[in-house]
Rosetta silent file (secondary structure, phi, psi, omega in degrees, C-alpha in Angstrom):
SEQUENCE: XXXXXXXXXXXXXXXXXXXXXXXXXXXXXXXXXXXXXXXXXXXXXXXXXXXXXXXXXXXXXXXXXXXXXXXXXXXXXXXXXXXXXXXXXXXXXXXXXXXXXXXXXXXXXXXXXXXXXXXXXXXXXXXXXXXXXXXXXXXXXXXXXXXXXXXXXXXXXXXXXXXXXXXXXXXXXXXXXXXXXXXXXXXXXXXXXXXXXXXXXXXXXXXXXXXXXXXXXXXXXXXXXXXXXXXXXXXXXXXXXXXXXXXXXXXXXXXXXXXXXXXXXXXXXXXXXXXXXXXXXXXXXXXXXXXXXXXXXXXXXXXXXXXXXXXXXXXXXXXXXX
SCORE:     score description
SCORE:     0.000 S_00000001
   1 L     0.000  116.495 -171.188  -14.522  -17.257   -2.315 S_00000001
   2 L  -102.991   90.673  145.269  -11.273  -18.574   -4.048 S_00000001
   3 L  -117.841    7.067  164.773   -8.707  -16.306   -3.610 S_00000001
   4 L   -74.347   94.145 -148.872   -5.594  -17.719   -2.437 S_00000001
   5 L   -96.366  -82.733 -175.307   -4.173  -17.944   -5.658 S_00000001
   6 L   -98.577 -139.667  169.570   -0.666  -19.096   -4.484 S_00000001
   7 L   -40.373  160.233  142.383    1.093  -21.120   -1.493 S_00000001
   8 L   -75.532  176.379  174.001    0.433  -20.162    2.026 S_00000001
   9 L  -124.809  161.287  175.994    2.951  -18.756    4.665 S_00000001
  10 L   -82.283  133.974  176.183    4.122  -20.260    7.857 S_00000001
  11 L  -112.446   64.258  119.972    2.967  -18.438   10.151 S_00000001
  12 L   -44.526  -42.103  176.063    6.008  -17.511   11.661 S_00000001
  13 L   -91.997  167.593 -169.148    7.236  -15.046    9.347 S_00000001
  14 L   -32.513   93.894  162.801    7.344  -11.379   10.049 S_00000001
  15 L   -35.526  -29.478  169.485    3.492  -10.087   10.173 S_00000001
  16 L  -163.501 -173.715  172.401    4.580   -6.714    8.677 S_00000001
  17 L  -149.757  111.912  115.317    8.276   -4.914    8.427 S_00000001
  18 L     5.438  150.068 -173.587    7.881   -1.525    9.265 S_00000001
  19 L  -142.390  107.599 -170.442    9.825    1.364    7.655 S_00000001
  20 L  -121.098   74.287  165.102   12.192    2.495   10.428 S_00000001
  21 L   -76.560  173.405  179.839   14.401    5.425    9.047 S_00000001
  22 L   -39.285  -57.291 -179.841   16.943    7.272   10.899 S_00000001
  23 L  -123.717   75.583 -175.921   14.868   10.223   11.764 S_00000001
  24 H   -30.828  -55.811 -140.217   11.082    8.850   11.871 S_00000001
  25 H   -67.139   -5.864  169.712    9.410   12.965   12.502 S_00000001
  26 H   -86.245  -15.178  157.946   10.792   13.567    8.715 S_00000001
  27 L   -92.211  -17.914  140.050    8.412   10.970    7.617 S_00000001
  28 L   100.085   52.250 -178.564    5.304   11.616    9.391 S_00000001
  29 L   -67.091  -21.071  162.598    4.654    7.873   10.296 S_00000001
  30 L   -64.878  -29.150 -164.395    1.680    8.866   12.230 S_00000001
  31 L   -87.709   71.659 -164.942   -0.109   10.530    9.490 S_00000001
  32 L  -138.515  142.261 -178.490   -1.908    7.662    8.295 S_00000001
  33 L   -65.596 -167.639 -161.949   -5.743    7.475    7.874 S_00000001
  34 L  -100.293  -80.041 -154.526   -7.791    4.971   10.181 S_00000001
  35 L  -118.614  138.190 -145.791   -8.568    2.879    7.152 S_00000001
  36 L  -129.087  127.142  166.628   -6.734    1.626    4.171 S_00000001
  37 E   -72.368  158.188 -172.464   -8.438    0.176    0.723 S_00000001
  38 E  -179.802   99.618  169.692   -6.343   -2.726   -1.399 S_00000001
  39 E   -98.472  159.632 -167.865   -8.098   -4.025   -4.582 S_00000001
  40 L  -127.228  171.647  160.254   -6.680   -7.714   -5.954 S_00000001
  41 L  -164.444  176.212  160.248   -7.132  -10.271   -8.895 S_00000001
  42 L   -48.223  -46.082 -103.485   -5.743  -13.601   -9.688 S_00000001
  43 L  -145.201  -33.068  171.534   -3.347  -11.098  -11.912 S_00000001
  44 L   -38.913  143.602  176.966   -2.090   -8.891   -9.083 S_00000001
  45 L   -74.512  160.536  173.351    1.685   -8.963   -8.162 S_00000001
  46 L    58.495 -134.832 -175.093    3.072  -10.802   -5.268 S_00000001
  47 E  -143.154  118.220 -179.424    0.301  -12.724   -3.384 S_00000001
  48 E  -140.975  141.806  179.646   -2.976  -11.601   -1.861 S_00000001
  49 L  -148.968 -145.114 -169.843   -5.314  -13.196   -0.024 S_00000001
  50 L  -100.350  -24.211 -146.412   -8.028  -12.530    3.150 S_00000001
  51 L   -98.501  -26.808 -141.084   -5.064  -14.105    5.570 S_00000001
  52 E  -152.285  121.878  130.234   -1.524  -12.523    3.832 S_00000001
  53 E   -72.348  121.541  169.593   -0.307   -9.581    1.395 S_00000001
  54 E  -156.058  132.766  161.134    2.902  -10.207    0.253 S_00000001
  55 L   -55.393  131.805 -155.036    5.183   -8.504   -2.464 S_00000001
  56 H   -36.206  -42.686 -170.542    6.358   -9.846   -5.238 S_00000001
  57 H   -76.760  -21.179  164.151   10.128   -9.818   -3.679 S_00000001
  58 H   -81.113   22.544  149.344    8.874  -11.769   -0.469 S_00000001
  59 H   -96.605   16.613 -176.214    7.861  -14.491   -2.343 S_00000001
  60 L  -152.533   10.889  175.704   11.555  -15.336   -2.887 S_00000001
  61 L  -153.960 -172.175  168.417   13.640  -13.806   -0.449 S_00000001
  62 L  -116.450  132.930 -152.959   13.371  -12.502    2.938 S_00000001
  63 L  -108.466  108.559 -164.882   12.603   -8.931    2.724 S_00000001
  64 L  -108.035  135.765  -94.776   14.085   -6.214    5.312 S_00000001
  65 L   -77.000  116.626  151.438   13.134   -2.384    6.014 S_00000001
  66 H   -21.327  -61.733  161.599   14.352   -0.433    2.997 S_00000001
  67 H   -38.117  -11.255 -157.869   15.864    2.081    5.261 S_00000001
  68 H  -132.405   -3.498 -172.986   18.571   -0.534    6.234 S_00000001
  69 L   -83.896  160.776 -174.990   19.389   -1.688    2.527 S_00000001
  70 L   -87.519  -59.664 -166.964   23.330   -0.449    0.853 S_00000001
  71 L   -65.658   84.405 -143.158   21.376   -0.116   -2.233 S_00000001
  72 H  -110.312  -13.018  179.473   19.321    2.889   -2.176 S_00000001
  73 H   -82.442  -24.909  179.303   19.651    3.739   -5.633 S_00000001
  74 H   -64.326  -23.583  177.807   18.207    0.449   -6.528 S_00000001
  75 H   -89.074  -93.888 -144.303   14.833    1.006   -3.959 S_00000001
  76 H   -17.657  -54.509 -173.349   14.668    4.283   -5.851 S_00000001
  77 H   -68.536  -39.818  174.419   14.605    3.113   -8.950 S_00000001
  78 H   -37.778  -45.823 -167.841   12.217    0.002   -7.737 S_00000001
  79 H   -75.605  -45.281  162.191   10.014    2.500   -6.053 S_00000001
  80 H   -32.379  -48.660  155.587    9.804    5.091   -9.094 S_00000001
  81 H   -42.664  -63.954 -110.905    8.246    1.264  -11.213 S_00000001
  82 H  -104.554  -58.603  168.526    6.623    0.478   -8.806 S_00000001
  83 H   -60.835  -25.545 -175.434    4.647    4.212   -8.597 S_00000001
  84 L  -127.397   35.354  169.167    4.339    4.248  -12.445 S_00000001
  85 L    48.271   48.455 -172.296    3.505    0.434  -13.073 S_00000001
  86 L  -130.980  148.318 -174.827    6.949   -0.375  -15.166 S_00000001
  87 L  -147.517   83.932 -165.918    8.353   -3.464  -13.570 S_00000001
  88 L  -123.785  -10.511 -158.144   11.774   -3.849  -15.701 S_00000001
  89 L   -73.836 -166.972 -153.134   14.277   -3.867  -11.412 S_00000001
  90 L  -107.113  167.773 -171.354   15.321   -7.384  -10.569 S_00000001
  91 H   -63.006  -59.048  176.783   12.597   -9.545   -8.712 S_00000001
  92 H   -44.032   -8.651  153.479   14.512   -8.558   -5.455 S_00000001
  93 H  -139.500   65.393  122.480   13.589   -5.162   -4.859 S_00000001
  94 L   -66.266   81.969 -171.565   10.073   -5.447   -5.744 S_00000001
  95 L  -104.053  -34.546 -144.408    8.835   -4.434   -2.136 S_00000001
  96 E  -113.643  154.340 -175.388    6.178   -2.595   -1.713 S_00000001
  97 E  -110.527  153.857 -169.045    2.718   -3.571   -1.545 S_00000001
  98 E  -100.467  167.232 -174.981    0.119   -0.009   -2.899 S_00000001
  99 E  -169.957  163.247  163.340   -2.851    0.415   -0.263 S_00000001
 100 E  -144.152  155.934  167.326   -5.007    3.746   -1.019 S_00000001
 101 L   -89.303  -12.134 -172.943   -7.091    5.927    1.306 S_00000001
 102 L   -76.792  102.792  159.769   -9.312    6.736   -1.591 S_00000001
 103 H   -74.846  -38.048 -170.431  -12.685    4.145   -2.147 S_00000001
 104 H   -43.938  -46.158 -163.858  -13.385    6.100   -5.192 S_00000001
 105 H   -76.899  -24.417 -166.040  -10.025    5.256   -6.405 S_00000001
 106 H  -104.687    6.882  145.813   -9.989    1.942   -5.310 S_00000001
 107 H   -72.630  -72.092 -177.403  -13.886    1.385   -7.016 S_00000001
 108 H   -31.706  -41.411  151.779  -12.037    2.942  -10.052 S_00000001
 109 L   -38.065  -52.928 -158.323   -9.227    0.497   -9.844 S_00000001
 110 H   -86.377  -33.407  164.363  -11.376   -2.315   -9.794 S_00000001
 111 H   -98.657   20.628  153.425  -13.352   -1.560  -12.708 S_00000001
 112 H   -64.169  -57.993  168.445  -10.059   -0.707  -14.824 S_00000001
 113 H   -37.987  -46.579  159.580   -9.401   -4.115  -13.707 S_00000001
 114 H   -41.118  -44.604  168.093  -12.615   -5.329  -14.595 S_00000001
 115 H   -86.598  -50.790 -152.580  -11.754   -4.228  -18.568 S_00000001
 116 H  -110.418   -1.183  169.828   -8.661   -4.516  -18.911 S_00000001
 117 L  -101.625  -20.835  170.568   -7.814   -8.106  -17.082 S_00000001
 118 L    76.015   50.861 -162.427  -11.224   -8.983  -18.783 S_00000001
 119 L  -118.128  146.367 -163.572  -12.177  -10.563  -15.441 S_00000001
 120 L   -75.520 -170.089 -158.213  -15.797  -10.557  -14.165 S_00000001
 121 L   -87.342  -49.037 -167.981  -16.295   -8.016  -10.612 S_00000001
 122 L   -66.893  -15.760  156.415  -16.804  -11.413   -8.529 S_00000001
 123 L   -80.503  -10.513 -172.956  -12.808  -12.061   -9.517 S_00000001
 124 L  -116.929  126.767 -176.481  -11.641   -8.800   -8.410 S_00000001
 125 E  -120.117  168.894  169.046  -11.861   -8.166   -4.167 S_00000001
 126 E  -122.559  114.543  171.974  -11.332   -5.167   -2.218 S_00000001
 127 E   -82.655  142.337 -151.868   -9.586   -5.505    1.122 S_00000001
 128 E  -129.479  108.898  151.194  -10.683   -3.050    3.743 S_00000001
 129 E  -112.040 -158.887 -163.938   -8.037   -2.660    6.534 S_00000001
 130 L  -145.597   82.526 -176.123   -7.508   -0.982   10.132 S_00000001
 131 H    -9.103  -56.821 -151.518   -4.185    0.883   10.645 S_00000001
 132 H   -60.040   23.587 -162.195   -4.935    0.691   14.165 S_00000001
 133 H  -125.186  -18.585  177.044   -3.706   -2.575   14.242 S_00000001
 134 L   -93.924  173.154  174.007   -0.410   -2.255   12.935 S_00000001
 135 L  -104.628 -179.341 -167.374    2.339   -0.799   14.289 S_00000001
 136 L   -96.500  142.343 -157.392    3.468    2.380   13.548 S_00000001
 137 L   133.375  -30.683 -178.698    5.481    2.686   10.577 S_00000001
 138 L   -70.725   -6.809  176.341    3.811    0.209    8.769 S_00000001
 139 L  -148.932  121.815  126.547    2.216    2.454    5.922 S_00000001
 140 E  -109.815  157.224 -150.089    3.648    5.327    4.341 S_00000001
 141 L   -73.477  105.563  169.949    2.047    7.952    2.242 S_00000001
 142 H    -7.480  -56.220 -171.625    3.791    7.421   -1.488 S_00000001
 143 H   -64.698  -61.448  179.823    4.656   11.217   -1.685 S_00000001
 144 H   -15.299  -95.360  164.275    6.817   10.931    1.383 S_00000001
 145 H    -8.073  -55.327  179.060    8.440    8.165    0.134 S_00000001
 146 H   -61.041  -40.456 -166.909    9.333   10.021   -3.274 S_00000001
 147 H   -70.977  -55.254 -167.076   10.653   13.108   -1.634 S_00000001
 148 H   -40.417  -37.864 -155.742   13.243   10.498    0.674 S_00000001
 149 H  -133.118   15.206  178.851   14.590    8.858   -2.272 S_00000001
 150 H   -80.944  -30.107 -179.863   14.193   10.978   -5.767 S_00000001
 151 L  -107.744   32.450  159.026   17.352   12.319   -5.257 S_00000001
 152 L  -103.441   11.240  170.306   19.407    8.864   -5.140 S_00000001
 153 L  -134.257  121.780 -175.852   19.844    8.213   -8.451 S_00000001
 154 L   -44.607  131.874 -179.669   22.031   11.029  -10.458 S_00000001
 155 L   -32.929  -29.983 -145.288   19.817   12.806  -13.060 S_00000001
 156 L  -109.811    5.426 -172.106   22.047   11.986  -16.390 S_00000001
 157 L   -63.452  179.788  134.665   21.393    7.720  -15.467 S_00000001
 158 L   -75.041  128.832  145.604   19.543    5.812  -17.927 S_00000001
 159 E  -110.968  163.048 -177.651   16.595    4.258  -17.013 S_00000001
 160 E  -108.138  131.502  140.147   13.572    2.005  -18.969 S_00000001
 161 L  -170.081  129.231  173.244   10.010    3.048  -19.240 S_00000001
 162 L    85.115   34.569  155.289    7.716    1.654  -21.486 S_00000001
 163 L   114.584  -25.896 -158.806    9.908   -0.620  -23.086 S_00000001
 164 L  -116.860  142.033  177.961   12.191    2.791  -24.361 S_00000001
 165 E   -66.297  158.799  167.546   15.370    4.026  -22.559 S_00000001
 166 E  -151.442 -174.195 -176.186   15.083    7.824  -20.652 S_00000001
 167 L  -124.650  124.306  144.106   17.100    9.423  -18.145 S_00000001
 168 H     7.536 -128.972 -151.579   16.277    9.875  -14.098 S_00000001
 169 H    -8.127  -29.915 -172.264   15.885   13.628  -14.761 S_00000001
 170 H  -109.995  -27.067  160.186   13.037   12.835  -16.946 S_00000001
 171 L  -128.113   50.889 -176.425   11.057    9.851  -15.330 S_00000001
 172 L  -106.240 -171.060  167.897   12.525    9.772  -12.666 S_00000001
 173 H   -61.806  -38.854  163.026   10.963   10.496   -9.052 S_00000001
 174 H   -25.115  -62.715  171.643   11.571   13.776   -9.217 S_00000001
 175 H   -58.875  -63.370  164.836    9.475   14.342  -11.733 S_00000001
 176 H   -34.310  -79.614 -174.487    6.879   12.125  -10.495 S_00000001
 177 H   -31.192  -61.487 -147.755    6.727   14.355   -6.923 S_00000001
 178 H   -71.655  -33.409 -169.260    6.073   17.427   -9.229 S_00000001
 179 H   -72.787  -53.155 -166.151    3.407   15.822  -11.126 S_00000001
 180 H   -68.768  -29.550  168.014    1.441   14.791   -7.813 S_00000001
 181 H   -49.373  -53.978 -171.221    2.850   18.332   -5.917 S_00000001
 182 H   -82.348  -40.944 -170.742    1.570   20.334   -8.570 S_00000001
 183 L  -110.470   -3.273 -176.111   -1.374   18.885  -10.698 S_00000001
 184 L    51.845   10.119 -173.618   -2.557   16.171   -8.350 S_00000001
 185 L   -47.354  -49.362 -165.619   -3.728   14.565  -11.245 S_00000001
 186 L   -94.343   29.325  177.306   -1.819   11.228  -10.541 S_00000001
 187 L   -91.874  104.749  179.032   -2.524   11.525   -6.945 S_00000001
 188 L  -116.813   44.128  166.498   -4.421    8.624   -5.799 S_00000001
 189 L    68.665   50.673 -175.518   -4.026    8.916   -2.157 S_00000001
 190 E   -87.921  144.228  157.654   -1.360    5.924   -2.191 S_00000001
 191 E  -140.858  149.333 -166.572    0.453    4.551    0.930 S_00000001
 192 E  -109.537  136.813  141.462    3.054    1.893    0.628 S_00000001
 193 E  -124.708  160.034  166.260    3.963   -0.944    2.997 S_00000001
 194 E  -106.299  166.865  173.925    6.761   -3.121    2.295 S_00000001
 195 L    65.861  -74.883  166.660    7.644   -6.651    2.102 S_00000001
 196 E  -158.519  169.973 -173.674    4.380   -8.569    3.651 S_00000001
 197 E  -129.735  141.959  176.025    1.130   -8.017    5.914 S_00000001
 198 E  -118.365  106.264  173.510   -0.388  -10.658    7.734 S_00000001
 199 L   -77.685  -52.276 -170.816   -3.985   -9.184    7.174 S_00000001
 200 L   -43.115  137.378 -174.378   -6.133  -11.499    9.018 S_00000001
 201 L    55.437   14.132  175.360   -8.205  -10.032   11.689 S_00000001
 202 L  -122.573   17.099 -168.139   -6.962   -6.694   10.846 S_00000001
 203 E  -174.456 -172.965  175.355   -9.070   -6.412    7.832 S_00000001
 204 E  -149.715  170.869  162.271  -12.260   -8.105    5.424 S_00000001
 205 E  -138.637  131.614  173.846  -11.996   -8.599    2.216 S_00000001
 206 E  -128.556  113.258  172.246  -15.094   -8.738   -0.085 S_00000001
 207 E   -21.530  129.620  172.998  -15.654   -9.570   -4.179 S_00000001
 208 H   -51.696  -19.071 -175.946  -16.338   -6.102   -6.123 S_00000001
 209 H   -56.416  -51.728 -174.923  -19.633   -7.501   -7.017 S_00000001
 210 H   -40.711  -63.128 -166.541  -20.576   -7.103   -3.547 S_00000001
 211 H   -98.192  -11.955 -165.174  -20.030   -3.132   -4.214 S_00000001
 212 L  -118.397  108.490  170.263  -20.014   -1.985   -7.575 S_00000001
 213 L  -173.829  153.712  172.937  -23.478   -2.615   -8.186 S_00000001
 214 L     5.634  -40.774 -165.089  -27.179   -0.884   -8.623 S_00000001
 215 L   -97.914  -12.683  163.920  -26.823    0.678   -5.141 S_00000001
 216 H   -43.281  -59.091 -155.163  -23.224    2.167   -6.254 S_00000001
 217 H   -94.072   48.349  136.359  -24.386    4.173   -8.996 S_00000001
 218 H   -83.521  -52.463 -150.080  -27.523    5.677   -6.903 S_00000001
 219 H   -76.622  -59.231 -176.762  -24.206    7.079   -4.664 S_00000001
 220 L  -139.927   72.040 -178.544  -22.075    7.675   -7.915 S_00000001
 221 H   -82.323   18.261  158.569  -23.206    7.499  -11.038 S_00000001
 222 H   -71.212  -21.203  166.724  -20.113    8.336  -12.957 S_00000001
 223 H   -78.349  -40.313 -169.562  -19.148    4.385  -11.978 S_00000001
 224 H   -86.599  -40.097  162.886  -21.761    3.034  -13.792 S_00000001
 225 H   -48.235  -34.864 -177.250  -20.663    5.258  -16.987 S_00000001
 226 H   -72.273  -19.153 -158.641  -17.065    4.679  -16.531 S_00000001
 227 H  -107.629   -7.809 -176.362  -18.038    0.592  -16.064 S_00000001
 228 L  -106.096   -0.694 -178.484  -19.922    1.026  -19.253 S_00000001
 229 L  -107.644 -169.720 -165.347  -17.624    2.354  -21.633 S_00000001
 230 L  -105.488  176.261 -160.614  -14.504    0.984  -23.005 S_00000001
 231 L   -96.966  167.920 -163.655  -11.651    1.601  -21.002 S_00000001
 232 L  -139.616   29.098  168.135   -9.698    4.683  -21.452 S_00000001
 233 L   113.409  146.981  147.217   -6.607    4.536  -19.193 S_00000001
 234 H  -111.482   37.397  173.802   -6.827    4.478  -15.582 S_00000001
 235 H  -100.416  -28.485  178.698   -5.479    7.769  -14.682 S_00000001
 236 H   -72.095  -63.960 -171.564   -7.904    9.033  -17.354 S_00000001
 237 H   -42.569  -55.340 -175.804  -10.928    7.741  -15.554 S_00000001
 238 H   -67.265  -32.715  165.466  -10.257    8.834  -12.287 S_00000001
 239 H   -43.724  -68.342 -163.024   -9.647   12.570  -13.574 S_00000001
 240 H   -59.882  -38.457  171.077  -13.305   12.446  -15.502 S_00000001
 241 H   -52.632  -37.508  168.428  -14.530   10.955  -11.843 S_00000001
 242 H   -47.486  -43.705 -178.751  -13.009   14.059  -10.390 S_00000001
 243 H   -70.666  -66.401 -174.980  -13.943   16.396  -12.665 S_00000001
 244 H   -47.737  -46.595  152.076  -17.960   14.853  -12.217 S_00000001
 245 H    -4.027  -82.923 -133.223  -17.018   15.434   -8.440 S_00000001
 246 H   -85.660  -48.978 -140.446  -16.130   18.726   -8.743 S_00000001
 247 H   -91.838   -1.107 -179.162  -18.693   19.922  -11.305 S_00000001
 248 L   -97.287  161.335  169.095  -21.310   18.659   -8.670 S_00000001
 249 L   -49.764  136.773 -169.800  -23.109   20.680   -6.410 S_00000001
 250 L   -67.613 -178.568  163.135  -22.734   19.933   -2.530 S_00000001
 251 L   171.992  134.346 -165.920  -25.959   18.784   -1.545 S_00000001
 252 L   -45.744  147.049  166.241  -27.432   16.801    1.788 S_00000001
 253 L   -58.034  173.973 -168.756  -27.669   13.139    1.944 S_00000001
 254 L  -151.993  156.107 -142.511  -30.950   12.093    0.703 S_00000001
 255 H   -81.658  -20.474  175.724  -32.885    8.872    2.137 S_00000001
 256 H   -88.918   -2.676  153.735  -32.131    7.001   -1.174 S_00000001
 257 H   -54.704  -43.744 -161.186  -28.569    7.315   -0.560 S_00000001
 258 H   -80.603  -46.918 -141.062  -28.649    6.617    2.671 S_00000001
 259 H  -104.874  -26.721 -176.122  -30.626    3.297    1.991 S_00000001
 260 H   -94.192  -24.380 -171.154  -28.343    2.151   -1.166 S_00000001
 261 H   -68.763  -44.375 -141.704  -24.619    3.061    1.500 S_00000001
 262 H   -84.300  -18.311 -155.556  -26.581    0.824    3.827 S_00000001
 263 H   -98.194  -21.977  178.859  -27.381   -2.066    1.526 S_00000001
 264 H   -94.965  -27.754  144.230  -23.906   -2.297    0.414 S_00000001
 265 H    -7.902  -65.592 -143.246  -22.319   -1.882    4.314 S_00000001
 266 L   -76.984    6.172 -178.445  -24.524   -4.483    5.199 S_00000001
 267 L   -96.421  -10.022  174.354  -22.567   -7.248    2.397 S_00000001
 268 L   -83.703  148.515  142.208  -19.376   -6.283    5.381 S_00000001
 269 L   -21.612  112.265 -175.465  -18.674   -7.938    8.724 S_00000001
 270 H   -24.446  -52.158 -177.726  -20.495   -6.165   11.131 S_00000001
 271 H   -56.230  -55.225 -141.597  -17.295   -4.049   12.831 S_00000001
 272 H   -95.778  -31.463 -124.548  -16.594   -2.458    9.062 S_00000001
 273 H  -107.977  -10.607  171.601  -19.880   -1.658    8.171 S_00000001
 274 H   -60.672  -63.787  171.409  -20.327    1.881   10.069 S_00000001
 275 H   -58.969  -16.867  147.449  -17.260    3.264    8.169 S_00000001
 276 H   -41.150  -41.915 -158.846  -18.689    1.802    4.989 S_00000001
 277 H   -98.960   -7.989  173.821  -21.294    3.863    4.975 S_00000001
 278 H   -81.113  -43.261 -175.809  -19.452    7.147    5.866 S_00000001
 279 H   -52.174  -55.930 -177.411  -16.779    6.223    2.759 S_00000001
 280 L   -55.621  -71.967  164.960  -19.901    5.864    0.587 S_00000001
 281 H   -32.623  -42.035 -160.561  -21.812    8.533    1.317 S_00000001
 282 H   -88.113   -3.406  166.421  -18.757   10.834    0.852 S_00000001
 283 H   -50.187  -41.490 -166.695  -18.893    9.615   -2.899 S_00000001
 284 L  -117.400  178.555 -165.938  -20.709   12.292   -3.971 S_00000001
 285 L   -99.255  150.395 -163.367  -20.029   16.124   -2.921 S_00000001
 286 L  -151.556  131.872  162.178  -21.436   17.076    0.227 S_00000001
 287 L   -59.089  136.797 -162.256  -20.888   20.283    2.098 S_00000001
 288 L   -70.764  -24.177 -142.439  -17.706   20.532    3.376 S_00000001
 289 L   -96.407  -29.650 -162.502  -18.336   23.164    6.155 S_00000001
 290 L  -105.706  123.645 -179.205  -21.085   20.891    7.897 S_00000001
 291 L   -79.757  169.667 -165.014  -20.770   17.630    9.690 S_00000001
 292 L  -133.540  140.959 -172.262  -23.369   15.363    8.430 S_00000001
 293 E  -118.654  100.306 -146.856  -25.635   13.242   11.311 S_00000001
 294 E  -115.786  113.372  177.194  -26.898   10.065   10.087 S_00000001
 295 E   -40.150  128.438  156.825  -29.230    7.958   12.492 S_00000001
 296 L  -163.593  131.685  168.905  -27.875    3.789   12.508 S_00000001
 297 L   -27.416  140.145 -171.335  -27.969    0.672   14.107 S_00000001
 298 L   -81.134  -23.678  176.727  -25.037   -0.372   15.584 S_00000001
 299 L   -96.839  -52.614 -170.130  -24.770   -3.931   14.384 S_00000001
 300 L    74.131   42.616 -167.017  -26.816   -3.425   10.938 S_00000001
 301 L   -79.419  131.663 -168.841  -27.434   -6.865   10.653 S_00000001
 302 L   -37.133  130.136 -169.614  -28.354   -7.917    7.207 S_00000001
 303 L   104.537  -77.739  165.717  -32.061   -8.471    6.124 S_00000001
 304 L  -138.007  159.863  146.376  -33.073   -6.653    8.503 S_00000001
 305 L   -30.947   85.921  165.210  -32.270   -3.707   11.363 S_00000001
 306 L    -4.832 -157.895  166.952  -31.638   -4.777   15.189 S_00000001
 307 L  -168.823   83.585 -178.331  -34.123   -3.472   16.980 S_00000001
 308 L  -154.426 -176.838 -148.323  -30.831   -2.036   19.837 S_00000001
 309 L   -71.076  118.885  163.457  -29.565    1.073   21.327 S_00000001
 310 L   -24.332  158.912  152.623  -29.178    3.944   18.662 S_00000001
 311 L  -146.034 -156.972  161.607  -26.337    5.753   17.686 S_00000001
 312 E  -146.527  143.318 -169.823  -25.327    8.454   15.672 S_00000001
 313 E   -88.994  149.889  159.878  -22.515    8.329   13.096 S_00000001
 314 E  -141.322  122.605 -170.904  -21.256   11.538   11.835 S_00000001
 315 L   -59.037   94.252  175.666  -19.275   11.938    8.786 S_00000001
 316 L   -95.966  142.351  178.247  -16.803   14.790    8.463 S_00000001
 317 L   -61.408   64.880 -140.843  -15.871   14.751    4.506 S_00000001
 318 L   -88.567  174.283  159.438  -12.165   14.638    4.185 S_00000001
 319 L   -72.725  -32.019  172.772  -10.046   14.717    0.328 S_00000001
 320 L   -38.119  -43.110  160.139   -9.138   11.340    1.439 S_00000001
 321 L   -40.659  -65.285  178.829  -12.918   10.413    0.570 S_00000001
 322 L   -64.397    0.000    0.000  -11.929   10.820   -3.159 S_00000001
């Protein structure tokens, strides 16, 4: 699997940089799920690989805690790109690396990617990591982020997006917060870290092939429609997944569910492959009121089923699943 695209890093530098404002309890630095999604290409900003994340501006500077920078209107405006894909700020505050808690969103991702980079599924990976390994501080949830800084660049500035001037007031973060406060449309469960991640042994990575495949769309078959049509934006997709979400009924796992979550689990590293199958499962709507208690092996080893001590996993169904 060839994905170290560029240089390596000595590994020396800074494993993560942390985002250590003034009064952490206004940011809620704890309030980060157990496990964080990160789809890649060849085409991706900054550098990603199984060993290293790193943002576009730490491949040319050394990059230190946002909270500690003079320029604050300048991470605003960076972060406000950076949240709406416009990349017009200097190289140099190009920080933050996206992470989501959402696999739907981050299957959805990959086959936007998949269309619109024109790159086969076996070019595109998904990175699977494990807060609990970081320290804390190390991920925060995009809206946070938005509220701290939308109101550090005066309303009447000029800003670029999409090539055409506007004003803060109108694309600015502000505006952004309201759109994700109110209609949640563009809410894809994002958390930010900045500068770089030293991933290794805190995470897998796997090809999309691995996941988007036959035993997907038993789980969700709005991915295999969405992978079959031409593409249609990817804010638009993930709404029509929502909406197919939404319009379904809950309804109990069912043993061919259970048996396609397991067969794609079982392409993960043994340690990952429990919480695969809770992520999967939670694809489709399932009552919310009811934990759900699914017999499995503890190792899962591929091919076949241990033959070791039982356990029992049990899924509670968060929004975070979507």
């Amino acid at each position: 699997m060839n994905y170290d695209y560029k240089f390596d890093l000595d590994d020396n530098c800074p494993t993560e940089v942390p985002f250590c404002p003034i009064n952490p309890s206004d940011l809620d630095l704890n309030l980060v799920p157990r496990y964080l999604f990160r789809v890649f290409s060849r085409d991706s900003s900054g550098w990603n690989s199984s060993k290293w994340m790193r943002s576009e501006a730490a491949l040319h500077t050394k990059v230190n805690d946002i909270f500690t920078r003079d320029d604050t209107s300048g991470i605003a405006i960076a972060l406000n790109e950076h949240i709406r894909w416009q990349f017009n700020t200097p190289i140099r505050h190009r920080v933050f690396i996206s992470w989501t808690a959402s696999l739907a969103f981050a299957i959805q991702l990959a086959i936007h990617k998949h269309k619109r980079e024109r790159l086969s599924l076996h070019e595109i990976y998904i990175c699977v990591l494990d807060t609990a390994m970081f320290p804390s501080g190390t991920f925060v949830r995009d809206l946070t982020l938005m509220k701290e800084f939308k109101s550090k660049v005066p309303d009447t500035q000029n800003i670029r997006f999409n090539g055409s001037q506007t004003t803060w007031s109108r694309r600015g973060l502000e505006a952004m917060y309201r759109s994700h406060i109110k209609g949640r449309c563009y809410d894809f469960a994002e958390y930010l870290a900045q500068g770089q991640l030293r991933v290794k042994g805190r995470s897998t990575v796997l090809s999309c092939d691995k996941v988007i495949n036959a035993n997907l769309f038993a789980l969700a078959p709005h991915c295999e429609r969405s992978l079959g049509r031409r593409d249609n934006g990817l804010a638009n997709e993930v709404h029509s997944g929502r909406a197919s979400f939404a319009a379904d009924s809950p309804r109990s796992i069912t043993l061919n569910e259970y048996t396609s979550a397991v067969r794609i689990a079982q392409e993960f590293p043994t340690r990952w492959r429990i919480m695969m199958i809770a992520s999967l499962l939670a694809l489709h709507c399932r009552p919310t009121s009811d934990s759900v208690h699914i017999p499995v092996e503890p190792t899962l080893s591929k091919g076949e089923m241990i033959r070791s001590r039982k356990m029992e996993l049990t899924c509670h169904l968060t929004v975070h699943s979507r």
